[in-house]
Every structure is written in C-alpha cells, then in structure tokens.
C-alpha positions in Angstrom: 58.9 87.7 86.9 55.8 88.9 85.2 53.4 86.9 83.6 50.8 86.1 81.5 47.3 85.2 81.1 46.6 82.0 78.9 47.4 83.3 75.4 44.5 84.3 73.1 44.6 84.1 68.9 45.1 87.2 67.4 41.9 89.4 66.0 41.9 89.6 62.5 40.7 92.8 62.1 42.5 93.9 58.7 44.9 94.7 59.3 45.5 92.6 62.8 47.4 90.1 63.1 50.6 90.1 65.3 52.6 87.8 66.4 51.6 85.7 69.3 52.9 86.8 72.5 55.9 84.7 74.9 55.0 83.2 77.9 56.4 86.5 79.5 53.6 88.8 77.6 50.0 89.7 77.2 48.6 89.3 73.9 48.3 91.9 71.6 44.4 91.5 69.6 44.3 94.1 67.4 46.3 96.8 65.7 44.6 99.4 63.9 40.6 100.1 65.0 38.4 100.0 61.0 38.0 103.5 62.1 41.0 104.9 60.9 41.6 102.4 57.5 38.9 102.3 55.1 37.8 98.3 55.2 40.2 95.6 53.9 42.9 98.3 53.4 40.9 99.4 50.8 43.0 102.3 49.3 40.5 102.4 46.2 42.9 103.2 43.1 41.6 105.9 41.0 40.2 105.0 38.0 41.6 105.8 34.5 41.0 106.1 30.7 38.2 107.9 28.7 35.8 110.0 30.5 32.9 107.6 31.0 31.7 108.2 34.1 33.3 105.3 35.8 35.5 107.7 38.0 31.8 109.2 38.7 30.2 105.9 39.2 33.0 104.6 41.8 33.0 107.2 43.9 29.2 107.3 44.2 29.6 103.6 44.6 31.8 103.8 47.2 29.8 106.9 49.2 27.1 104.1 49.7 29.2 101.7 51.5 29.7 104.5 54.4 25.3 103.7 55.1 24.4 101.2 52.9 27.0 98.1 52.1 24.1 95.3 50.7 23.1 98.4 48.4 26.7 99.2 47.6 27.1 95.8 46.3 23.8 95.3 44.3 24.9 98.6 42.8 28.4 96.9 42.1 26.9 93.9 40.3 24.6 95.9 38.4 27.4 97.8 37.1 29.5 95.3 36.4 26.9 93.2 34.7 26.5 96.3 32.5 30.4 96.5 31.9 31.8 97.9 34.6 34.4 95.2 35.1 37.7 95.6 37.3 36.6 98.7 38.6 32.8 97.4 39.5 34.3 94.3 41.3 36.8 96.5 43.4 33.6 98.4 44.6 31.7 94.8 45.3 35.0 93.8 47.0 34.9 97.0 49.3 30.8 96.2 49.9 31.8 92.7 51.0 34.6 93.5 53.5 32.5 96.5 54.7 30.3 93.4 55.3 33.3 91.8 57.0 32.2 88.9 54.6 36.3 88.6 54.1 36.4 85.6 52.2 34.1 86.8 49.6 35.7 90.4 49.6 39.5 88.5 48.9 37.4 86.6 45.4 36.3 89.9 44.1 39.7 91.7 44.8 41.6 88.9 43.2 39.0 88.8 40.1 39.1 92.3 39.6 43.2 91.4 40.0 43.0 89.1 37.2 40.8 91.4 34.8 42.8 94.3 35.2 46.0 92.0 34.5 44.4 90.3 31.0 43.6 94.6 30.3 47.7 95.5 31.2 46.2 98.0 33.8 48.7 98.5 36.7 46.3 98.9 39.1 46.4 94.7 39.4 48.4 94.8 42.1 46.6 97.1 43.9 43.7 94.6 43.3 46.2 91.8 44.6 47.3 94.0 47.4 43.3 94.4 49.0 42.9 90.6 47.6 45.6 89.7 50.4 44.3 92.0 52.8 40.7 90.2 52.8 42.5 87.3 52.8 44.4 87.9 56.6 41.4 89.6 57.8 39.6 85.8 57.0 42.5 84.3 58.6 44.2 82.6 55.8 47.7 83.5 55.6 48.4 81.3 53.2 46.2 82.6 50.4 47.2 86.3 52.1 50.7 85.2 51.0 50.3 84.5 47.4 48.0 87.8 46.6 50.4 89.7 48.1 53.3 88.0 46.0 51.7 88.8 43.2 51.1 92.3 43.9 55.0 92.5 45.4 56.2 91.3 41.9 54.1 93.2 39.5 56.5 96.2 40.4 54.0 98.7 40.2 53.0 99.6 43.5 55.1 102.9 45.5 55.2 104.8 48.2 52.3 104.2 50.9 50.3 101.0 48.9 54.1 99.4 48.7 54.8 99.7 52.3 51.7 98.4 53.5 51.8 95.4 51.3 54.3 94.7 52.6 53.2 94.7 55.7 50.5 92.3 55.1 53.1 90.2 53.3 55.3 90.3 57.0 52.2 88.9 58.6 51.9 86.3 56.6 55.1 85.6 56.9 54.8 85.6 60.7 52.1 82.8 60.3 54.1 80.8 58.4 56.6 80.9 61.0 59.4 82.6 58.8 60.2 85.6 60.9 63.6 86.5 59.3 62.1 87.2 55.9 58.7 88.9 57.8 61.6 91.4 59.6 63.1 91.9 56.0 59.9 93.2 54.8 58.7 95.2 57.9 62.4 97.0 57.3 61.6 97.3 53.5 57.9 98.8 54.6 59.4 101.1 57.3 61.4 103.3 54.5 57.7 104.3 52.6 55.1 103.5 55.3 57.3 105.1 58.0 54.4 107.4 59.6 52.0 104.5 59.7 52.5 103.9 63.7 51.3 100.1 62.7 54.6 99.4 60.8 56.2 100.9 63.7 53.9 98.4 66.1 54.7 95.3 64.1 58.0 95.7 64.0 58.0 96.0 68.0 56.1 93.2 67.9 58.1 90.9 65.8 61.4 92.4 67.8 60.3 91.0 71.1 59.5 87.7 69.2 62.5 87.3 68.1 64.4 88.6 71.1 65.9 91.7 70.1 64.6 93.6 73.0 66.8 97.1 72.6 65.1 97.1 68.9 61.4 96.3 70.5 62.0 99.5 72.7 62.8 102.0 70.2 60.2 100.6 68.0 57.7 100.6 70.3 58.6 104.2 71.3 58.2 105.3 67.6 54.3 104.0 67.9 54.0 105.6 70.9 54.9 108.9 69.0 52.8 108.6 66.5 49.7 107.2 68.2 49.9 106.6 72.4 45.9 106.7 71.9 46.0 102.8 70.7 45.2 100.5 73.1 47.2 97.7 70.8 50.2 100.4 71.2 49.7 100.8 74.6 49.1 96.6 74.6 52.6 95.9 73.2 54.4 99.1 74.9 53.3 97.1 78.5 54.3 93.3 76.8 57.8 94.6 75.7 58.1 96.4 79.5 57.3 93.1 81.1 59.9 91.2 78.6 62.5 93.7 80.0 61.2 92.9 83.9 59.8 96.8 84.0 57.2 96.1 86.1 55.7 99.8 86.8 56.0 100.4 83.3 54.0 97.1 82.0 51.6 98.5 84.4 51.2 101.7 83.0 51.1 100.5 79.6 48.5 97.4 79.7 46.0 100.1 82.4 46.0 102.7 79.6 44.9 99.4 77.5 42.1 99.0 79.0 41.3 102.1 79.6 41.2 103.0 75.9 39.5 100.4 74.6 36.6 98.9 77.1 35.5 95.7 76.2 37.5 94.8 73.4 39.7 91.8 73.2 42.7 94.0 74.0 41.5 95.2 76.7 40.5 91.9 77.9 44.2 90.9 77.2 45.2 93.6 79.0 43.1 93.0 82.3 44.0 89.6 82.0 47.8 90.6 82.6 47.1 93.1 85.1 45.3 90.6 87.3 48.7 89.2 88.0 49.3 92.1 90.3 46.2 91.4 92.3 46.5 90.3 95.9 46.6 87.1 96.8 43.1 85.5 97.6 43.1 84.2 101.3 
C-alpha cells in the first residue's frame, strides 16, 4: 500500500487550489505556475465606447505592471481620480495582485464590478469573475464564492472567461465541501475551457476525491496531453497511480515532480511521497 507524507494546505497561487489529497496521496500545491496566466486570472476585458483614449491608457497601464506594479497602480489611482472609473480600478486591481496583495486586488475587482454594473456595461462579470479569482488566491472561498455567483448569473460571460469561472466557482465549491455541484461545474467548464490542461487537472483531482478512479485516469491523461511539463500534472498523475496501487508509475509521476519544479511546494510534496520508497534505516 502506498502512502503519504503528512498532508500539506494547498498553495493558493491563482488559480491553485485543489482538493486535499486521501491518506493514500501526495498533495498536489499548485496548479498553473503565474507564468503562464497573467495575475489573478486577469483576462483584462477590452475597453469600449467613444474613442477617448481609455483603450490607450489601459494598455499602457497594464505594460507597466510587467516592470513596475507600485507605478502601475499610482498610475491607476491617478486615472481614476481623473475619471477613469471601472476601467482605472481593473488596472489598480491587476497592480495589486501582481503585488500578490490578493485581498486588496479582490476590493478593486469587485468595485470596478459594481461601477460597471450601476453603468449596464457587461463587462461586470468579468470584474466579478477576477473579483473571485483574488478572492481564492487570498484564501477565502467563501467571498471567492459569491463574486463568482455574481459573475455566473449576469449571463454575460462565453466561451474561455465562462469556463474558467467556473472553474474558480468548482474550487470554491470544493472548500465548502460540496463536491457534487463543484463536479457539475468542472463538467460545465470542460465544454468551453476544454484545452486549458488545468480544467483537465481539477477534474482528475476532484475524480480521485470522490472515488471515481477510471474517470481520474482519463482525466489525468488529458492533462498529461496538454501539458506533461507541470509538475502539479505530473503531482496528481503519480497521486491517482498510487490510489490505483501502480506503484512504478506513482514513481515516475511524483520523480518528474520534482524534477520539474525544484524547491517548490510540489516538489516538496512530491519528495515527501517518494521517501516512502526509501530503505529502511538500520
């Protein structure tokens, strides 16, 4: 039987956090590296309306995030201070998380949220959507949970945005211990975020969870497919291989880990559940 080390709390690096591992498992600590997602999920909205510059001003606002965040968001309060409203607070909001100052990243997604609401712009829930993001990154489900209702319900959101919502809203869900609605929106997610290999990770995830091993396996291959060079794939491919009593496979899997992601608390995780194949001291 293959086990465990002592279980460690999910990182929550937006967007990170899985469900905790059984006994049987390592611990997966991350999912996606803020390499390859722009911070908080940021998916800035384009901005509309009269040619005023503010598409102009965003963008340039946003370019100084990349080098300079604490300018990015003087530059954001200046503008909105001079009326750049919703749009100014989304780029204060991306400053902030940049800043991994989540807490005060999920207020100015959620304000701008509100504005654009009170002006009937759509892009709300995409406000709501990054609002909930900031939220789970700050590790509070619970507010994670009501910004991303809100941005669920306004109906405006497609394609890509949708399915990652509601992927954040199936880790919410997985906080609050409801794992049957967090697999109905992981399914609902799969049909538009399908080539994301984190939907494809989560729902592996949440299939060993909840004991549906066949369905862990071919989610977990689907990951695999689309990105074998995570070590939080390669984390979970080795936890659903040690659920199913594979050990040469768990091997493989939580090695590769660690060797893709040196000191990180996967990798830790990883070593952690490798060490169980070490000889016995005499």
């Amino acid at each position: 039987m293959l086990l465990a080390p002592a279980l460690l709390t999910p990182a929550l690096i937006a967007p990170a956090l899985l469900p905790a591992a059984s006994p049987a498992q390592a611990t997966s600590a991350s999912a996606r590296p803020p390499a390859k997602a722009a911070p908080a999920q940021a998916r800035p909205a384009r901005p509309s309306g009269p040619v005023d510059n503010r598409e102009a001003r965003f963008s340039r606002c946003v370019t100084m995030i990349a080098t300079d965040p604490a300018a990015a968001r003087a530059e954001a309060g200046r503008w909105r201070i001079a009326g750049g409203g919703y749009v100014a607070r989304q780029c204060a909001g991306l400053a902030l998380a940049a800043e991994k100052n989540w807490g005060s990243a999920a207020d100015e997604f959620e304000a701008a949220a509100r504005e654009a609401q009170l002006a009937r712009d759509d892009r709300a829930a995409n406000y709501w959507a990054q609002g909930g993001n900031a939220w789970l990154a700050a590790g509070d489900p619970a507010k994670a949970r009501l910004a991303l209702d809100s941005a669920l319900t306004a109906g405006t959101l497609e394609g890509l945005q949708l399915g990652e919502a509601r992927l954040d809203h199936a880790r919410a869900l997985v906080a609050a211990g409801d794992l049957d609605a967090a697999r109905t929106d992981i399914d609902l997610a799969l049909t538009t975020a399908g080539d994301d290999p984190l939907a494809w990770l989560l729902s592996a995830t949440l299939s060993r969870r909840m004991g549906n091993l066949p369905r862990a396996k071919g989610d977990i291959a689907e990951a695999l497919k689309r990105s074998a060079d995570d070590a939080s794939v390669q984390l979970e491919a080795g936890n659903i291989a040690a659920a199913g009593g594979d050990e040469d496979r768990a091997r493989t899997a939580w090695a590769e880990a660690a060797r893709l992601a040196p000191d990180t608390p996967t990798a830790r995780n990883a070593v952690a559940a490798l060490r169980q194949f070490d000889p016995p001291k005499p």
